[in-house]
N, C-alpha and C positions, 0 to 999 in steps of 0.2 A: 504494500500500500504506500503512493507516494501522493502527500498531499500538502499545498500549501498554509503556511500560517495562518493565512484567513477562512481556511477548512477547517484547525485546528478546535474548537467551538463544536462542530457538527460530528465531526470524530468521536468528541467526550461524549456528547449526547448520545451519538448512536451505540459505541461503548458502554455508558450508563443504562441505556435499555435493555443491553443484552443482560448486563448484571443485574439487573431489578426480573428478570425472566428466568434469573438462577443457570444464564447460559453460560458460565465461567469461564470455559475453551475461548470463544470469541468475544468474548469481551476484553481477556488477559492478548489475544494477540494484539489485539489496538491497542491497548495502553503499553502495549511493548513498545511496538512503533511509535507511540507517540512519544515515549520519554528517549528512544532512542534520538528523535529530532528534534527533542527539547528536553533534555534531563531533567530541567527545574519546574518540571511543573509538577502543581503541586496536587490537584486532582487525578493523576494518572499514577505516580509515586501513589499517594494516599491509599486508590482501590486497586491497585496492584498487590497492594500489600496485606490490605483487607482479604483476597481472592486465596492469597498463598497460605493465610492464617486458616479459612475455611476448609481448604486443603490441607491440612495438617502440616505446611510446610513450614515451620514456626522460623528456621534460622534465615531463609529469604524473604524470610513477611517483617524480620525487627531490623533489615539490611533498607527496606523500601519505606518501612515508616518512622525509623531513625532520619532518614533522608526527608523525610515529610517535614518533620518536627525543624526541621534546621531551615526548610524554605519557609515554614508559616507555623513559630515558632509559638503563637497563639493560640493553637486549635485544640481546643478541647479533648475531641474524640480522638484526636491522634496518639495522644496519650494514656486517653482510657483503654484504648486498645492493647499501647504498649506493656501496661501494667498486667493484664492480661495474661499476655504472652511469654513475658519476662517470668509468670508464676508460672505457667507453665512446662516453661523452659527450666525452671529451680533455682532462678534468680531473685529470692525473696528480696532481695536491697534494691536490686532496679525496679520491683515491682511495685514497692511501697513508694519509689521515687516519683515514676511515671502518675501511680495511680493519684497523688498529693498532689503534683505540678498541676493535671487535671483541674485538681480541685482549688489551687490557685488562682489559675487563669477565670474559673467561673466557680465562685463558693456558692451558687444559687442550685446548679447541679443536681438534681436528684439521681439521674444517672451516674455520676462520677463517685456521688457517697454508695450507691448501689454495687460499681466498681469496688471501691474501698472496703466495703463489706466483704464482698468476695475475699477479698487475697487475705485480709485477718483471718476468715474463718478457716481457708487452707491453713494459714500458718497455724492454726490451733487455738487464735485470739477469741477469745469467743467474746469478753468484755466489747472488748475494741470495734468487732463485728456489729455485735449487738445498738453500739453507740452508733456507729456508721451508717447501720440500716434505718435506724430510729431519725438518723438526722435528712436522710433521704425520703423518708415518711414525711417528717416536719415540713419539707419544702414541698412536696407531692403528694398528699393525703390516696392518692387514688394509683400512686407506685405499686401494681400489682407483685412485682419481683422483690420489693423491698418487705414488701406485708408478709409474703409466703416466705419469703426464707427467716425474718426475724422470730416468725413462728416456729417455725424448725428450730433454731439457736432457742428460743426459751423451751422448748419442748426437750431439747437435749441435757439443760440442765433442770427440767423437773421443776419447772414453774408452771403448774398447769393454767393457770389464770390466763397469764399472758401470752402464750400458747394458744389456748383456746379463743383470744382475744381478736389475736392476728389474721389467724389462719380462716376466721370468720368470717372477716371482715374480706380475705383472698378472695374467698364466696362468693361475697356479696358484688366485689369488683368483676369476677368470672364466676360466673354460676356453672362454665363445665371445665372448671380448673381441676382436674384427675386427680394430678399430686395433692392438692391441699385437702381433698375429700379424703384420702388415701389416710393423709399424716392424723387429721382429725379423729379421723374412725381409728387410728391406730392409739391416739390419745384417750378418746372415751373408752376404749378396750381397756388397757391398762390401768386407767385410773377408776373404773369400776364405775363409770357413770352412764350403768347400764339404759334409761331413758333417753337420752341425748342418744345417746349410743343408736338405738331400736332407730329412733326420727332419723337420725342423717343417714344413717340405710335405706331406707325409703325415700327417701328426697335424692341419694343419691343413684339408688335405682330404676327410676323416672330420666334423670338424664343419661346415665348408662347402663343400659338395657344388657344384660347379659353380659357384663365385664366380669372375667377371672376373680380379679382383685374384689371386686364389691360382692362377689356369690360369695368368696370366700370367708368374708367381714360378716357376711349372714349366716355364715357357718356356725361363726364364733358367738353369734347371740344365740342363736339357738343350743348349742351346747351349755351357754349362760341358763338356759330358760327348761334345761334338762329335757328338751326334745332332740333325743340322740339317731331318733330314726331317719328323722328329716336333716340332720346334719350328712350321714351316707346317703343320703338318696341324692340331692343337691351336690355335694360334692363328688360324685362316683363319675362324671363324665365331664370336669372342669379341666380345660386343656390351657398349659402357660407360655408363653412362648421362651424360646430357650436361653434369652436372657433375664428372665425371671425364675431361673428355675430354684433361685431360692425361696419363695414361694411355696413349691413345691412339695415341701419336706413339710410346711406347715398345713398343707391340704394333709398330705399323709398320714401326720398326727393326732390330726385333729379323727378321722376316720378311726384309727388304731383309738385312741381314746373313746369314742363313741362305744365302738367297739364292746371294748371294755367295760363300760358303763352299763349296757344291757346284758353283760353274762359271756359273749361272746367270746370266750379267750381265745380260742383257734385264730381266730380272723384278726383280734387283737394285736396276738404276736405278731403274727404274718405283717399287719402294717405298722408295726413298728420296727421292724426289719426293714422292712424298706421304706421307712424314715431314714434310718441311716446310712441306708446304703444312697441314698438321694444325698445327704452331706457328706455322706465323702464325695461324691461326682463334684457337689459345690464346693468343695475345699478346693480354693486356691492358693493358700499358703502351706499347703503337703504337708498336714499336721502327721506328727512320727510319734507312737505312741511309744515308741521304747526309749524316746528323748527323755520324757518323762520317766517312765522308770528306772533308768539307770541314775538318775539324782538320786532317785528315794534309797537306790542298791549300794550306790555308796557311802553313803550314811549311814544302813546298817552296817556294812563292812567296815568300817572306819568305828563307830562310836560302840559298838558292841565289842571291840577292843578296847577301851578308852578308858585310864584311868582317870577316876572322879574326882583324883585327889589333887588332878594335876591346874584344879579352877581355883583362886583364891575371888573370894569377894571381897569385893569393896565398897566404899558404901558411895552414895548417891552424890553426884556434881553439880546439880542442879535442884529447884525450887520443885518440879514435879513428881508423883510419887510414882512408882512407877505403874504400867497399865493393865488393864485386865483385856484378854484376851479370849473371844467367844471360836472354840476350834472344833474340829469334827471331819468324819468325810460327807463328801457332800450326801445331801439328800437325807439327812441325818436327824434334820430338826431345828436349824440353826437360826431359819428364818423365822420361824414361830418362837423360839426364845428371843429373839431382837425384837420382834412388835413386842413381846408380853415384856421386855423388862423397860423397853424407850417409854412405855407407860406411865412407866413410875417417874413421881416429879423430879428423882434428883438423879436421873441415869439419861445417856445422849448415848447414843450408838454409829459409828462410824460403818453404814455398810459398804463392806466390798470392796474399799478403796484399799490400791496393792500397795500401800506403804510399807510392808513390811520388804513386798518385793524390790523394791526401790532401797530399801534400805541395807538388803544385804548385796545387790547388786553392786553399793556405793561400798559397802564394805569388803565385800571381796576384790576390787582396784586397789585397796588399803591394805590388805595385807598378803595378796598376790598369791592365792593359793585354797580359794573357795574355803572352807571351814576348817582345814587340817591345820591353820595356825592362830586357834582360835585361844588358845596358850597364852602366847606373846603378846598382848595388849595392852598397851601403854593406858596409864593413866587418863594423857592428852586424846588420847584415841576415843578410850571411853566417852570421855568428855564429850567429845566432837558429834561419836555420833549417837548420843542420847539426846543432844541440842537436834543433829536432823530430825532424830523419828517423830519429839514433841512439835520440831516446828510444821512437819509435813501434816501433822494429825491436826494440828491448830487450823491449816487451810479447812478443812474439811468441816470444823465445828461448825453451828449455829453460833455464830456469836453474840446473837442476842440472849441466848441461853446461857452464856456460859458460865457465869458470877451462880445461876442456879443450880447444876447438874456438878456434884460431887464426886460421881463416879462417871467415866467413860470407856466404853467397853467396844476396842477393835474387832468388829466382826468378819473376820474370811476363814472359812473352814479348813483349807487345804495352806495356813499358817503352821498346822500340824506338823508339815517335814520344815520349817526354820524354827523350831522350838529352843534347839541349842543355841542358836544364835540370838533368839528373842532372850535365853534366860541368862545367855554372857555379861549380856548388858542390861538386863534388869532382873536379877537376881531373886527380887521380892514380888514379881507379874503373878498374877494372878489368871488362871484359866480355866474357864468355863468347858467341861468335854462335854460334846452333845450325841449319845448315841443310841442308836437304833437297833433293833434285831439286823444283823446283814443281811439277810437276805432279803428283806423290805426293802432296805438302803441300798444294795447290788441291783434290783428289779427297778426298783426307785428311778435312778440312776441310766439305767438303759433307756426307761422310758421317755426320760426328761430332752427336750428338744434343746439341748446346752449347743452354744458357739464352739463350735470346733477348734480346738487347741492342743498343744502336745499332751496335756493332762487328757482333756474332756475326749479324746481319740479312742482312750482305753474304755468309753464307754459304748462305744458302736456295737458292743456284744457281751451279753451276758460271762463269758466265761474271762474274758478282761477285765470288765470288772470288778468278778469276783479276785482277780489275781494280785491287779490294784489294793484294793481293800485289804487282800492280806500284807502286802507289803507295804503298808502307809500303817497300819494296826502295829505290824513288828516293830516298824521303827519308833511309832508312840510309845511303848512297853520298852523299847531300849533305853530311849528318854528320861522315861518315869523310874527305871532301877538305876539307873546313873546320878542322876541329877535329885537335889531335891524340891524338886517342882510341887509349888501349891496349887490344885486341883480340885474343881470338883466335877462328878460326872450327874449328870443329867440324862435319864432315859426318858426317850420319846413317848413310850409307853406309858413310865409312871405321869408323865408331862399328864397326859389328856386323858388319864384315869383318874388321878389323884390328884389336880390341880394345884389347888393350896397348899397343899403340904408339899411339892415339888418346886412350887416358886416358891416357898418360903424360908424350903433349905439353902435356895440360891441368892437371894433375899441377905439371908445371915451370913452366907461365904464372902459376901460383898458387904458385910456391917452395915444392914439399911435394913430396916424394918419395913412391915406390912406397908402398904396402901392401897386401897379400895379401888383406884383407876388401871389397876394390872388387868384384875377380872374383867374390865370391857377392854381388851386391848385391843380386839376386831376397830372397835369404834378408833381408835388410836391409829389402827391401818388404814383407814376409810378417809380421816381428814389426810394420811401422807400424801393419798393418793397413789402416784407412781413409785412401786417399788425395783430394785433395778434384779431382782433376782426371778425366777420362774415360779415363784411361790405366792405368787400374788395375790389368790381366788383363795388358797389353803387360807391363809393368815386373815384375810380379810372377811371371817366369820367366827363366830362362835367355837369352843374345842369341839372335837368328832374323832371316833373312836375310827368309822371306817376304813383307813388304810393300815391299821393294826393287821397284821398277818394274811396281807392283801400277797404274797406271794406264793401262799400254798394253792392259787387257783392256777400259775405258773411252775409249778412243781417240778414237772416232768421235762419243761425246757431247763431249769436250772438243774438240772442233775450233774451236767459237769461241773459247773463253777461254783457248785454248794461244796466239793471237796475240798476247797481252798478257804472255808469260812466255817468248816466244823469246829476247828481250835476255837472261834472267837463266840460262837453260839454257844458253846459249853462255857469258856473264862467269863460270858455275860449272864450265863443263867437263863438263858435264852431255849 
């Protein structure tokens, strides 16, 4: 194409058409030509660069609109764009750069703050995000992008209010905005606000008629509403497309429970079998179940040798006493002893957050040799890292609580294999053991739709595990004949037989007396709302005997991986 500078004008245009037609090919040859006979210009540079970003071409797209930015050094989008792509590319500093000059050049922006939200929330800001979206809302009440994602962001940290605030209001701006239906119905799920819940089902299946996603959602109420029939019948022929196939394992579930619910165990098993075998297909980070094991194997090996004599205690560097710790394997109980003790006015419970994991992570860099030189530790060391764990656990507090709540008790079950390391440095810890008949807790456990990890791997099948369980049980009994750990044990059993008299022995192990707001702790679960563990529905009601010896209708599948749990059915009395 050869054409003069006074065609120049009609070029763009006809170029511009072809880009507004989503024709890419012919539009990117023109504006080839055209910056070849006039490099500076700065429309052909600009959507050149735009075309290559579309195209995934990121290192020729920040080549043409670096070049933009230098001819028409004022352009807003030019930068919005670059900030973009620089996140993409893993240049968080150009990207914060670009996205801000943006915001420079036009602080009125609602787009640019829309921008700047973006690249905080990759970077993990979620404040920062949060502020950015909010301020893009402030200038454009009616910023559909800015409404739906700040709703996501307070939805991820379990602010249901504001959550449900945003995502409403997405609604109201797009009444057939998928996502925000999606996220909403995902929030009244979990926070148990089963009437909102029932309505925006129905509101949302009016406008999508036979959507995956929303049968699914109506799955989940009806399973709420204990109509388990009409859950397999609606889900028996719900097809996902195959980037949804995580999805997939929750249609599964949900079927295998239902299952379950009306007696059916045959069919039960069968779909919770392939529940799992549906996450492993979704496992994209090749979770290795023997990664996991082999931590817990050497720790037997190592501390089942390990003279006790070889710890001197010392006493405390700091102002705080040291912590109580709520342990167990999973599926054990742990989450219905956190609603029942957060109840009580002078107790705050940290769930789930891996501080501990953080903590000896920071400490094996320290002393170069994961736990085998747990010996050698300096006084300064001590010091140091009792200051991390209180300051990582203080993130986590209610601060408004805090001057109230006397006791604080770190809830993660599978704290259990860093015990040696919890009691190195807090000598005087207190722990809560939470457990269950195993084979309830092994059955438990298989059934549970957990995120796939090198731990949670070993749960794809019953006879793992049961394997699990033995080897995280030895290593706690190594622990407990070694060290002299203060303990007490909590059975699930006596829990929601004998209630009172089970929080009350736990009540005393923590020097705190009776009070009357334990016994409603359901209501306690109910204002948290969102809890972040899979026990949500259990704790969020009244105690119930039923899943007491819920695995003898599984019997005959558990017959190999009961072999590996006789030791501990006998040592519990079980």
């Amino acid at each position: 194409m050869n054409f003069k500078q006074s065609d120049l004008q009609n070029n763009l245009n006809l170029a511009l058409s072809y880009l507004e037609k989503n024709n890419f090919e012919k539009a990117s040859n023109i504006y080839k030509k055209i910056i070849k006979k006039y490099p500076n210009n700065f429309d052909a540079n600009f959507n050149l660069g735009t075309i290559y970003a579309k195209n995934n071409n990121l290192e020729k797209s920040v080549i043409l609109l670096e070049k933009a930015s230098a001819i028409n050094p004022n352009n807003e989008s030019t930068y919005n764009n670059l900030g973009l792509i620089y996140l993409n590319l893993g240049n968080n500093e150009k990207a914060l750069e670009k996205s801000k000059k943006a915001i420079s050049i036009n602080p009125n922006s609602s787009i640019a703050y829309s921008h700047l939200g973006i690249i905080y929330s990759n970077l993990g800001n979620v404040n920062a995000a949060t502020e950015s979206y909010l301020q893009a809302i402030k200038i454009n009440p009616k910023n559909t992008f800015a409404n739906y994602n700040v709703g996501n962001l307070y939805k991820r940290i379990n602010d249901i209010k504001n959550s449900e605030k945003y995502l409403n209001i997405t609604l109201e701006l797009d009444p057939n905005h998928l996502p925000a239906y999606n996220n909403l119905l995902e929030l009244y799920d979990i926070s148990n606000q089963n009437e909102k819940f029932e309505a925006l089902i129905n509101q949302a299946e009016k406008n999508f008629e036979q959507n995956p996603t929303i049968i699914l959602f109506k799955a989940k109420l009806f399973y709420k509403l204990k109509k388990f029939k009409a859950v397999v019948e609606i889900l028996e022929n719900v097809k996902f497309d195959s980037d949804e196939n995580f999805k997939e394992d929750s249609r599964l579930e949900l079927i295998a429970k239902s299952y379950d619910q009306v007696g059916n165990y045959k069919n039960a098993y069968y779909f919770f079998e392939q529940t799992n075998n549906q996450k492993i297909i979704n496992d994209k980070n090749n979770a290795n179940k023997e990664v996991y094991l082999d931590i817990i194997k050497k720790r037997i090996n190592y501390f089942s040798k390990f003279n006790n004599q070889d710890w001197k205690t010392e006493k405390n560097e700091n102002k705080f006493k040291d912590p109580v710790f709520l342990i167990g394997f999973p599926r054990s109980g742990t989450t219905l002893l956190d609603t029942i003790l957060r109840s009580h006015p002078s107790v705050d419970v940290i769930e789930e957050i891996p501080i501990i994991d953080k903590f000896v992570n920071k400490l094996e860099k320290k002393i170069d040799s994961e736990f085998k030189n747990l010996n050698s530790i300096s006084s300064s060391l001590r010091k140091e890292m009792r200051n991390f764990y209180f300051d990582q656990r203080n993130k986590y507090l209610n601060n408004n609580n805090n001057n109230k709540k006397t006791v604080v008790i770190d809830k993660m079950p599978l704290n259990i294999i860093y015990v040696a390391e919890i009691f190195r440095f807090f000598p005087k810890a207190k722990f809560i053991f939470a457990l269950r008949h195993p084979c309830d807790c092994v059955l438990s456990c298989f059934m549970q739709n957990f995120l796939v990890n090198h731990a949670m791997a070993n749960f794809l099948n019953l006879k793992d595990a049961a394997k699990m369980y033995d080897l995280v049980m030895n290593l706690w009994q190594i622990y407990t004949n070694k060290f002299s750990i203060n303990y007490h044990i909590t059975k699930y059993e006596d829990l929601v037989s004998n209630f009172k008299k089970s929080v009350l022995d736990i009540l005393s192990f923590l020097d705190l007396s009776w009070s009357d707001e334990v016994s409603e702790f359901y209501k306690t679960s109910q204002k948290r709302g969102m809890i972040s563990t899979p026990s949500y529905n259990q704790v969020s009601q009244p105690i119930y005997t039923k899943s007491i010896g819920r695995w003898k209708n599984y019997e005959n599948e558990l017959t190999e991986g009961k072999t590996f749990l006789e030791n501990w059915i006998k040592k519990y009395d079980y």
